[in-house]
RODO-333085 format. One record per residue (C-alpha): residue number from 0; residue in one letter; chain; x, y, z. Coordinates in nm, 4 decimals. Layout:
# residues N
SITE NUM A A X Y Z
...
***
This chain:
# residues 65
SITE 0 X A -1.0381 3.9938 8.5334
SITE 1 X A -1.3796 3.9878 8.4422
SITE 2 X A -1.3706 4.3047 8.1880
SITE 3 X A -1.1200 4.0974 8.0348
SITE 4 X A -1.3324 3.8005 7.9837
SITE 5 X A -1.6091 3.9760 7.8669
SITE 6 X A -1.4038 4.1743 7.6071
SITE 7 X A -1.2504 3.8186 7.4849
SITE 8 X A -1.6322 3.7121 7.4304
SITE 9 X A -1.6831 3.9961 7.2792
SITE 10 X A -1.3759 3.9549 7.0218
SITE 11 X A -1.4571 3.6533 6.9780
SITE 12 X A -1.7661 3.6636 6.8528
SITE 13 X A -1.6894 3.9543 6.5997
SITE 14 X A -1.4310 3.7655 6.4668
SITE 15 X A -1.6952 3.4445 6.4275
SITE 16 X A -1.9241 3.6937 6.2483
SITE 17 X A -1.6440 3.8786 6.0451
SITE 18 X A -1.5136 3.5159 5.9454
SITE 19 X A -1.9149 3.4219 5.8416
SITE 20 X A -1.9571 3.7567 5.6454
SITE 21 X A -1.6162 3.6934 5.4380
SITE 22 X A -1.7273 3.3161 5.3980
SITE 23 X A -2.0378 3.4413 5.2152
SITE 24 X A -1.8948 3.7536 4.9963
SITE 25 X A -1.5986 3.5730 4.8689
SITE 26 X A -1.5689 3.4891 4.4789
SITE 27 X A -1.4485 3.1967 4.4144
SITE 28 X A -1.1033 3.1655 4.2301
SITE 29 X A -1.0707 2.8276 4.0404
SITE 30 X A -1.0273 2.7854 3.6968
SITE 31 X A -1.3294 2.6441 3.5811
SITE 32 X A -1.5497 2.9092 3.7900
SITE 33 X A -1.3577 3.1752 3.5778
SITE 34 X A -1.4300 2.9566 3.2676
SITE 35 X A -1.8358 2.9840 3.3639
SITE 36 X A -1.8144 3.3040 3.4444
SITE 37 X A -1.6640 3.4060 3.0992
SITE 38 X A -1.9553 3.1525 2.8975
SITE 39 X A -2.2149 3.3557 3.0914
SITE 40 X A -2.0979 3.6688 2.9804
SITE 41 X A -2.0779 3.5684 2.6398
SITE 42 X A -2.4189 3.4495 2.6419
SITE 43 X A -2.5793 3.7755 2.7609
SITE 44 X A -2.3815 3.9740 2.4699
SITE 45 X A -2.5243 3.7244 2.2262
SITE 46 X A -2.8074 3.7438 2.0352
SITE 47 X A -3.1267 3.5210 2.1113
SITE 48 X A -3.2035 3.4051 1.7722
SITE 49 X A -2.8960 3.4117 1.5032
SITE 50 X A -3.1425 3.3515 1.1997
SITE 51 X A -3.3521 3.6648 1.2843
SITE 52 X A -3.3308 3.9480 1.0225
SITE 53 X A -3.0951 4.2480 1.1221
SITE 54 X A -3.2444 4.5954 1.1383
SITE 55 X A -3.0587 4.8171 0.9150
SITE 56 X A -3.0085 5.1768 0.9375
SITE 57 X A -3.2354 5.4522 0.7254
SITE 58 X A -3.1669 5.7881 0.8048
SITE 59 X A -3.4218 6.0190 0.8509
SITE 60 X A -3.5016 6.2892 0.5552
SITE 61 X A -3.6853 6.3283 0.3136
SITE 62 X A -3.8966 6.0981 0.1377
SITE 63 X A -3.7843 6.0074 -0.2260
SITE 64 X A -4.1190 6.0519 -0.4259
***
């Protein structure tokens, strides 16, 4: 009787730790999360200052002149 015990303590406690780990790792799924999510996103993609110049492509060749 006592194996048993000590293998329900044992459960237990992996299921209290499995329960903690999923806790922490979860995302969460409401609407406005997903709507931060998306504005974060676009504001890595965009650029830091709109009003600075664009570089524009020159090939490489020769040199007119």
């Amino acid at each position: 009787m006592k194996n048993l015990l000590y293998l329900g303590i044992a459960l237990g406690i992996s299921l209290v730790g499995c329960m903690v780990l999923w806790a922490r790792t979860r995302r969460p799924r409401s609407m406005e999360h997903s709507m931060k999510e998306f504005s974060k996103e676009l504001g890595a993609l965009a650029p830091e200052d709109p009003a600075a110049p664009r570089q524009t492509f020159r090939p490489r060749g020769r040199n007119p002149g």
